[in-house]
C-alpha positions as CSV (number, residue, x, y, z in Angstrom):
1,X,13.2,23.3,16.6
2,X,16.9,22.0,17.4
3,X,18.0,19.3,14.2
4,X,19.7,16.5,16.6
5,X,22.5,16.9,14.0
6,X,22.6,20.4,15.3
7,X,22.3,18.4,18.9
8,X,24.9,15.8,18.1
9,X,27.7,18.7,17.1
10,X,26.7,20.4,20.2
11,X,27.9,17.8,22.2
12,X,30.9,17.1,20.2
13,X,32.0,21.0,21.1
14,X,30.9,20.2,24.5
15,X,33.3,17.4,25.2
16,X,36.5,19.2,23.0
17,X,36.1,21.9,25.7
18,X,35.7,20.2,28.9
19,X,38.7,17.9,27.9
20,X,41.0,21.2,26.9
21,X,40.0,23.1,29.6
22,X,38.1,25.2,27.3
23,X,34.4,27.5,27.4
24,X,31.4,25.9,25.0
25,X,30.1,29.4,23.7
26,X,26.4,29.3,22.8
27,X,26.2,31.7,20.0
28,X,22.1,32.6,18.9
29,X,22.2,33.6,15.2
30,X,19.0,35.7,15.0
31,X,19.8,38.3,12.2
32,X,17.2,36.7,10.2
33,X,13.9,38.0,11.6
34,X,11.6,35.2,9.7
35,X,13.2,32.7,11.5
36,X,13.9,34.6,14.8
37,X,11.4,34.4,18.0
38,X,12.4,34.3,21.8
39,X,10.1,30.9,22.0
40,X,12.4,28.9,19.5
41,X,15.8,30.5,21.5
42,X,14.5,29.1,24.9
43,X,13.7,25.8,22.3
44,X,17.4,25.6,22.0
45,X,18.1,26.5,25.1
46,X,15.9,23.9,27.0
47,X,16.9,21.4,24.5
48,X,20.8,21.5,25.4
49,X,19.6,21.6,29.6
50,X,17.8,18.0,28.3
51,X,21.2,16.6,26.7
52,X,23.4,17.5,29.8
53,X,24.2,21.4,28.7
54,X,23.3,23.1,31.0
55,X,22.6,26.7,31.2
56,X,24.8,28.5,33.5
57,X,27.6,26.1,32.6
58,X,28.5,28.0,29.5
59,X,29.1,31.2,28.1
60,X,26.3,32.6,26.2
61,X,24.0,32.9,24.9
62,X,25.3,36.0,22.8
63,X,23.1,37.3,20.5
64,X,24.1,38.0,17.0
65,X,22.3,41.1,16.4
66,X,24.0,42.2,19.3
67,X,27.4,42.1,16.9
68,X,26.0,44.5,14.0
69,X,28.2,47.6,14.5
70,X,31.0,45.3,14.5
71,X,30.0,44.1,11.3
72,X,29.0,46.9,9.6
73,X,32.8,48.2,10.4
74,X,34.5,45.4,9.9
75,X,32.8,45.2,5.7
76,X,33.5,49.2,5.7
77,X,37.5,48.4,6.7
78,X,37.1,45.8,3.7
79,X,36.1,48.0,1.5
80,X,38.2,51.0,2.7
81,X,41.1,48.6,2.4
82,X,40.2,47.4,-1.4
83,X,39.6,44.1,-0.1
84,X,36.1,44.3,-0.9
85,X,34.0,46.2,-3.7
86,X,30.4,46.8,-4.9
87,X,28.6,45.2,-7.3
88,X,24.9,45.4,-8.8
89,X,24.7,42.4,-10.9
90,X,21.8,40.4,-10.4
91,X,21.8,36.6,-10.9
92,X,20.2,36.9,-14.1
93,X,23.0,39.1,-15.2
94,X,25.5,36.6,-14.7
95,X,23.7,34.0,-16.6
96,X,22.8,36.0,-19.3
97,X,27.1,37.0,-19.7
98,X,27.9,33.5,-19.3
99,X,24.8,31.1,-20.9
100,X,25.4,28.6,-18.1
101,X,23.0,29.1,-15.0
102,X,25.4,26.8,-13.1
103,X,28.0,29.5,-13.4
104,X,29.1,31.5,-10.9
105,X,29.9,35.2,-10.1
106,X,32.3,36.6,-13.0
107,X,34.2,39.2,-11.7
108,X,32.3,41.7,-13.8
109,X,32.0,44.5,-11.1
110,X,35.7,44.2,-10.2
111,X,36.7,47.4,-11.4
112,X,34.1,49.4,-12.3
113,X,34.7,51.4,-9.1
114,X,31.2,51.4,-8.1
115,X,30.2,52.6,-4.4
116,X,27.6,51.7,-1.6
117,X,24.1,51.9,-3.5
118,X,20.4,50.7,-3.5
119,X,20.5,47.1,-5.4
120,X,24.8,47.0,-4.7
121,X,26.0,44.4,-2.5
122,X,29.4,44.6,-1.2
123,X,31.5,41.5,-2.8
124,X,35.0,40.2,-1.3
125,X,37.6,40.7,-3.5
126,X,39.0,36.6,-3.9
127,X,42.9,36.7,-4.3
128,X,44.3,35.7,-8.0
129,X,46.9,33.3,-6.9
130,X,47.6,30.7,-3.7
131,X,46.1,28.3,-2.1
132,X,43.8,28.4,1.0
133,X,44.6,25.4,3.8
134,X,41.9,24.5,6.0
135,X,43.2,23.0,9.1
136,X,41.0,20.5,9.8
137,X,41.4,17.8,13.1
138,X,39.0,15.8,11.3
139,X,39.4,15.9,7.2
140,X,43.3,16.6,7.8
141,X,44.1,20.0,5.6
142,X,41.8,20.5,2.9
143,X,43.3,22.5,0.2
144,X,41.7,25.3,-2.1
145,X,42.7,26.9,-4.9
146,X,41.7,30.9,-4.5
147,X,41.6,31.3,-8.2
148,X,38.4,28.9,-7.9
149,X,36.7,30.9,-5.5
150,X,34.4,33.4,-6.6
151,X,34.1,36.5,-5.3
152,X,31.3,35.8,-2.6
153,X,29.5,38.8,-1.1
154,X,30.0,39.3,2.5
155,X,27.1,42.5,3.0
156,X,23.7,42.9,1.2
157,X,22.8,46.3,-0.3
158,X,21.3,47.3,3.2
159,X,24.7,47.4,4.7
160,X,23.7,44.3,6.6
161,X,26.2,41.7,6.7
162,X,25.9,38.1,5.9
163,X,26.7,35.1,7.6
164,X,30.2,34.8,6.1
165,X,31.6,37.8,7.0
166,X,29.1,38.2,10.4
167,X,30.1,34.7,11.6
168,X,33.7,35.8,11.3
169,X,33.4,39.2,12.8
170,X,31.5,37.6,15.8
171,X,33.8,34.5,16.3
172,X,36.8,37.1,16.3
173,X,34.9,38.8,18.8
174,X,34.1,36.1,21.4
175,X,38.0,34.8,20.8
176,X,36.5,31.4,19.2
177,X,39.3,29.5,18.9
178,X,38.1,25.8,17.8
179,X,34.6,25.2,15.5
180,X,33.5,21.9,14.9
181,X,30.3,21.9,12.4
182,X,28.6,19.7,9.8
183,X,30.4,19.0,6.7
184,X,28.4,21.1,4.5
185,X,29.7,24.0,5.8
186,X,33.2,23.0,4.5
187,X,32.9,25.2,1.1
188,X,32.0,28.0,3.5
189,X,35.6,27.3,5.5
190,X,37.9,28.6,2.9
191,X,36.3,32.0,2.6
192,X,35.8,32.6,6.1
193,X,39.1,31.8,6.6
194,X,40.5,34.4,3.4
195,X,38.3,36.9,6.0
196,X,39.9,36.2,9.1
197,X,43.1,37.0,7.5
198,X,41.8,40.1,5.8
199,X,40.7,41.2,9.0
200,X,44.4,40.1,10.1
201,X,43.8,37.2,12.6
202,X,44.1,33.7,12.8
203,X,41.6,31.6,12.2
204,X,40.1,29.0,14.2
205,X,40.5,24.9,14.1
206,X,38.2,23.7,12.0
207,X,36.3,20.5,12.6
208,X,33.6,19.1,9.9
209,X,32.0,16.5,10.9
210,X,29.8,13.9,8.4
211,X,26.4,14.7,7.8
212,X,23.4,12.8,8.8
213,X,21.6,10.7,7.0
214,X,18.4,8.8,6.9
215,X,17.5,4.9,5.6
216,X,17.6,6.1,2.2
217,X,21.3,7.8,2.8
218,X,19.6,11.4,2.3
219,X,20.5,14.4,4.4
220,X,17.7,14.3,7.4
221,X,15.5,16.8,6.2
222,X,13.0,19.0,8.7
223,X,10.4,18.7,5.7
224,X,10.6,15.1,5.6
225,X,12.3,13.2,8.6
226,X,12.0,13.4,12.3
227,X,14.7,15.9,13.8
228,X,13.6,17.9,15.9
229,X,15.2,16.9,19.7
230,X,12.5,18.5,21.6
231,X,9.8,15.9,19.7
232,X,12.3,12.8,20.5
233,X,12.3,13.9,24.4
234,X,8.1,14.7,24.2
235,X,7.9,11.1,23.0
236,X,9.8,10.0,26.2
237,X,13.3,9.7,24.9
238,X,15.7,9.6,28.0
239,X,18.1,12.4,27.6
240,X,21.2,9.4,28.7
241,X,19.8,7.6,25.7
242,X,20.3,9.8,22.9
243,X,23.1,11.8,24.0
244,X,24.5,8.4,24.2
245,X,23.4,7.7,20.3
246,X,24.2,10.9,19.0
247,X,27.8,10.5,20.2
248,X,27.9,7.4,18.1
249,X,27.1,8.9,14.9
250,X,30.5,9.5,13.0
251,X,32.4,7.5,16.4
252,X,32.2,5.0,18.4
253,X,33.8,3.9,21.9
254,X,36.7,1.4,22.4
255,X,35.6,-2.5,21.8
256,X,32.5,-3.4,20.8
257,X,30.2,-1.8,23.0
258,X,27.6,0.8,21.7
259,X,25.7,1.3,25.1
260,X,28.3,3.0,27.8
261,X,28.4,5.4,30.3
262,X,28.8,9.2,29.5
263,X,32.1,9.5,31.9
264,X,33.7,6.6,29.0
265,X,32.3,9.0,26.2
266,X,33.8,11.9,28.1
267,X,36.9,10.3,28.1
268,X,37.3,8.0,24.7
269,X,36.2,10.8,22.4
270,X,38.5,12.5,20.7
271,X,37.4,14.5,17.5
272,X,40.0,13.1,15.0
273,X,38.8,9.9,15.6
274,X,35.4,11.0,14.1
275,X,34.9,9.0,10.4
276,X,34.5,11.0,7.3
277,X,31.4,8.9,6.0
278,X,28.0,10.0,6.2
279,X,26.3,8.8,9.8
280,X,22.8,7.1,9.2
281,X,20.3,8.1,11.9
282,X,18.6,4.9,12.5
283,X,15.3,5.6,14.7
284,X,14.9,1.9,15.3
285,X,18.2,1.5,16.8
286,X,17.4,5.0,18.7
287,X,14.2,3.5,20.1
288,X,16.5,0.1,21.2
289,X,19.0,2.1,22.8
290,X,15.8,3.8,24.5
291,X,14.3,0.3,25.5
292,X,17.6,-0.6,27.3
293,X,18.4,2.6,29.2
294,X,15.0,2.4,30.3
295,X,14.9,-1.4,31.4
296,X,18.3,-0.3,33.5
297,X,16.2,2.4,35.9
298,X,15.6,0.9,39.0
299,X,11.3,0.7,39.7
300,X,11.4,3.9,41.4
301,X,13.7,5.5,38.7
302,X,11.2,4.3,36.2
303,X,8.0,5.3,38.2
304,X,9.8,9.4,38.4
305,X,10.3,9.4,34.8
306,X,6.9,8.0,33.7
307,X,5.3,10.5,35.7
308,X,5.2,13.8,32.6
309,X,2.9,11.1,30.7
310,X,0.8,10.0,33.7
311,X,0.1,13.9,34.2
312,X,0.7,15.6,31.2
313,X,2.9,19.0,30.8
314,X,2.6,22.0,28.7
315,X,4.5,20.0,26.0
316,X,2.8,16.9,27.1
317,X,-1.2,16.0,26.3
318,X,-2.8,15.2,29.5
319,X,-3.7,11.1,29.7
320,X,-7.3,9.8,29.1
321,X,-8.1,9.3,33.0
322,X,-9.0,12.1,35.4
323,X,-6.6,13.0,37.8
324,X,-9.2,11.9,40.3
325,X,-8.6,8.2,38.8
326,X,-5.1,7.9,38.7
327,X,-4.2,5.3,41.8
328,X,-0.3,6.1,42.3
329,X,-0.3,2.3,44.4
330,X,-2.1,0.7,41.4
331,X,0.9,2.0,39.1
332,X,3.5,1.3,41.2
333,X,2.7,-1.9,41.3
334,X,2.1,-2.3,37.8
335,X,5.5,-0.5,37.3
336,X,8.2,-3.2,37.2
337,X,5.6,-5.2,34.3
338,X,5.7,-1.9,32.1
339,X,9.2,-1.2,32.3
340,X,10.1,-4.1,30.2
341,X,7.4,-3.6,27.8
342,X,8.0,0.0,26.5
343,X,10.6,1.5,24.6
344,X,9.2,5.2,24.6
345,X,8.1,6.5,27.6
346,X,4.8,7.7,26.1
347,X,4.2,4.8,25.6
348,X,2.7,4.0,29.5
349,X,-0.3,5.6,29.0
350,X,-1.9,2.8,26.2
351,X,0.0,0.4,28.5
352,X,-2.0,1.3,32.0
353,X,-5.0,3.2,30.5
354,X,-7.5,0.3,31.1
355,X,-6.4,0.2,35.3
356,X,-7.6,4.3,35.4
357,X,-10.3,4.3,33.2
358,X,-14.3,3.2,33.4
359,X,-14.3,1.5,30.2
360,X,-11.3,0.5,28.3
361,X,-10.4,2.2,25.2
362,X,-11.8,-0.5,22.1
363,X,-8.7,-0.9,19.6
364,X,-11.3,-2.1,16.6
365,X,-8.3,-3.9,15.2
366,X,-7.9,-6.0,18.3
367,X,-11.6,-6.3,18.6
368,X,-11.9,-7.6,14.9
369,X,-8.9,-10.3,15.7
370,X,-10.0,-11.3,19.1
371,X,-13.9,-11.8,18.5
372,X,-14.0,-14.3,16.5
373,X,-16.8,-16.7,16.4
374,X,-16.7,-18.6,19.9
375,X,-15.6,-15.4,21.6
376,X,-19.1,-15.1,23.2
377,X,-18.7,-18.4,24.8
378,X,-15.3,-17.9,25.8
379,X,-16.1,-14.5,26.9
380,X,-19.2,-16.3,28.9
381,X,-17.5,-19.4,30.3
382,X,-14.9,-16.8,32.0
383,X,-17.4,-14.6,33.3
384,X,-18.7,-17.9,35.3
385,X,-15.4,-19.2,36.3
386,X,-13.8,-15.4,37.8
387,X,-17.3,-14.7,39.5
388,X,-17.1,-18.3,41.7
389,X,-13.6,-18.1,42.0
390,X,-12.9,-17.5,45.7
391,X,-9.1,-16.1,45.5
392,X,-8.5,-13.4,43.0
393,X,-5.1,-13.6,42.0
394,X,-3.0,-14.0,39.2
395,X,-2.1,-17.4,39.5
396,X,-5.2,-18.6,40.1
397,X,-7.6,-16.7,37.2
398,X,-4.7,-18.0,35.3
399,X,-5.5,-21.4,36.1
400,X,-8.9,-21.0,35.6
401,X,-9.0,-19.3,32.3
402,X,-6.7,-22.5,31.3
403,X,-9.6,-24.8,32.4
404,X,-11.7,-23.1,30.9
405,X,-9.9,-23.3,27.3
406,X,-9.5,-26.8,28.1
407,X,-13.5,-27.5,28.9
408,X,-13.2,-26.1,24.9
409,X,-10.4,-27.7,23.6
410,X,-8.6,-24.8,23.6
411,X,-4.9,-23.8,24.3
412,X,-4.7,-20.7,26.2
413,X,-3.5,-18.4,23.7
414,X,-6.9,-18.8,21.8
415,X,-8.9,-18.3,25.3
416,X,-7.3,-15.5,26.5
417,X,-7.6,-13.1,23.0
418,X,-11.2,-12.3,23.7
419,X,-10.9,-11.9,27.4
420,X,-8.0,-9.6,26.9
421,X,-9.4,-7.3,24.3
422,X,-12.7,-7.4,26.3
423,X,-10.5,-6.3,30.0
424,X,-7.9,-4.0,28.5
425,X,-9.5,-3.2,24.9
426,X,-6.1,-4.1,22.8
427,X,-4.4,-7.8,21.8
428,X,-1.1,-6.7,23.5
429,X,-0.3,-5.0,26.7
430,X,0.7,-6.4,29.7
431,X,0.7,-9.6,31.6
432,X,-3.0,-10.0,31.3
433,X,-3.4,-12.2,35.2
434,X,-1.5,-9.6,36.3
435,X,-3.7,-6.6,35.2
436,X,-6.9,-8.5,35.8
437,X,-5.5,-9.0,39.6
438,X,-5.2,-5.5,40.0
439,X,-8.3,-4.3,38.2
440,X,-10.8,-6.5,40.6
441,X,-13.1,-8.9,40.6
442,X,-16.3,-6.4,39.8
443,X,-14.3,-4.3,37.0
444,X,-13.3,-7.6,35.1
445,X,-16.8,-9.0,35.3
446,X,-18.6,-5.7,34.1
447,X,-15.9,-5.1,30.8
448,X,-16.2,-8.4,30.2
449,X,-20.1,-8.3,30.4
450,X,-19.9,-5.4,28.4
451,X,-18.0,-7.1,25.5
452,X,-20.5,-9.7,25.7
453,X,-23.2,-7.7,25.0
454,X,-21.4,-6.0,22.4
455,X,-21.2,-9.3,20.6
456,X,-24.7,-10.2,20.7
């Protein structure tokens, strides 16, 4: 699935382009056959044509696999060179020499002179002396000592290359000339930048942006928080929403607005502006931000973008109705009430179930609350009142369900909690005159027949 931090930095490379006159270059890193199907590519794929990427709009995607000659040449040019040699110590080797399993590589195979083997990986050869200088529009120019950097390897004993020296090859390849990335890749800069100039070219401008975090400041975490994008836009997400919240983690526009059009993101950001400190994913403020892009939609806006959960998708479950007993009137109507109630567009179907359904679906929490004793009476009384009440509309089964509170000495808020859960089978939902208006006169009297008899 595609990590929104993977989303957010996406975007971020987006922008840099369009405002240089630049190409985005969607780069699929599928060496790794575990992790590697066509179904999780189009995942990533589909997931930037939801944020505003669009396919066609870029280059790509290229394929690393596609790069693997070049790889395999550029570690044998390396090697040929003396810039790189074999080695066939294990880990266990190295803690064993040293006695400190937080140690890393030695050196040991340096000059032993070995060559290409079963069990011998193929290790860059780290220069002695100098300094490595990452230039960096965000961090400014981190600075490395080369003495402190082991001797990483760059090709396993397969000949295959890793990412290091593959990500290099390939970016030299597709003339990458600016990569912005999460910070944790910094540690990973200075090497692959003692490889582009191995490989005699100049590397790219570096951009590492904060990580993510989560309420309790950890990295988000695929094991343990929420992250994938294609599970925020299932939910009913607007895809103006959280490209708009993504932008904001690590920046933020002029002022104080949060909340702004993407042509003032397009044209504020600037990625040395982006903070060092760690950006905390906050899903609440995510679902507010979602509550108030939705709330701007105008009703038939609203009513297009509800339609995936009032039909279902292949990514979306189908609703509890029939298709037969969907009334496209009855939820247009209903529309403008729902958009001010929901802040995930999933969310419509619990809000509208009880208008398409033949009985309502029973929330026994809302049952246990409402249902209290005197509910049969209430629940009784109302029955009464709706069936003689000669205009059926919300103002006036409002009026009546007051009277009949007040026959009780009741306040309305206590009378209406049975009648709701008995109509639309939940505490909250809806302006309950409203829905009752719109579900009829017979419906209303059956459910709330049925509730009686559920009570007896």
């Amino acid at each position: 699935m595609f990590h929104v931090g993977g989303a957010r930095t996406a975007l971020q490379n987006w922008i840099y382009a369009q405002q240089h006159g630049g190409v985005f270059v969607l780069r699929i890193e599928d060496t790794d056959a575990a992790r590697n199907r066509p179904e999780w590519t189009e995942g990533i794929i589909s997931a930037l044509d939801w944020i505003g990427i669009e396919r066609g709009a870029y280059e790509g995607p290229h394929f690393q696999s596609s790069y693997a000659a070049d790889h395999t040449a550029a570690a044998t040019r390396l090697y040929g060179e003396g810039r790189a040699y074999y080695c066939d110590c294990t880990r266990d080797d190295v803690v064993a020499r040293s006695g400190n399993k937080h140690t890393g590589y030695d050196g040991f195979c340096r000059e032993r002179a070995l060559g290409p083997g079963e069990g011998r990986a193929l290790r860059f050869r780290t220069p002695d002396e100098g300094e490595t200088v990452v230039e960096d529009l965000v961090r400014g120019k981190p600075t490395f000592e080369n003495r402190l950097i082991e001797d990483f390897v760059i090709a396993r004993s397969d000949g295959s290359a890793v990412f290091l020296l593959a990500n290099v090859v390939d970016d030299m390849s597709l003339g990458i000339t600016h990569v912005f990335r999460a910070e944790e890749h910094l540690p990973n800069t200075p090497k692959q930048q003692l490889l582009w100039e191995a490989l005699g070219a100049t590397p790219p401008v570096w951009g590492h942006v904060p990580v993510i975090v989560n309420e309790k400041r950890q990295k988000l975490s695929k094991r343990r928080d929420k992250v994938a994008l294609e599970q925020y836009r299932d939910e009913g997400y607007l895809a103006a929403a959280m490209r708009n919240y993504l932008m904001l983690l690590g920046w933020a526009p002029t002022g104080d607005r949060e909340i702004v059009p993407w042509s003032v993101i397009e044209e504020e950001f600037r990625i040395e502006d982006v903070n060092h400190a760690p950006a905390f994913y906050d899903v609440k403020k995510l679902r507010a931000f979602n509550g108030e892009y939705i709330r701007a939609l105008t009703v038939s806006e609203f009513t297009q973008v509800c339609a995936p959960w009032l039909t279902g998708t292949e990514t979306i479950p189908a609703p509890p109705w029939s298709p037969a007993a969907f009334d496209a009137s009855v939820f247009a109507t209903i529309a403008p009430l729902a958009q001010t109630r929901i802040g995930v567009l999933a969310e419509i179907v619990d809000n509208v179930d009880f208008l398409f359904l033949d009985e309502p679906v029973h929330d026994e929490a809302s049952w246990a609350k409402a249902m209290k004793d005197g509910a049969d009476d209430i629940l009784d009384g109302t029955a009464a009142a709706f069936a003689a009440l000669p205009d059926w509309s919300a103002e006036a089964l409002k009026t009546t369900l007051e009277q009949v509170g007040e026959a009780r000495g009741l306040k309305l808020g206590k009378t209406q909690a049975p009648v709701r859960v008995a109509v639309t089978g939940r505490t909250v939902g809806l302006p309950l005159f409203e829905s009752i208006e719109l579900l009829g006169r017979e419906r209303t009297l059956a459910r709330i027949s049925a509730a009686r008899a559920r009570l007896s």
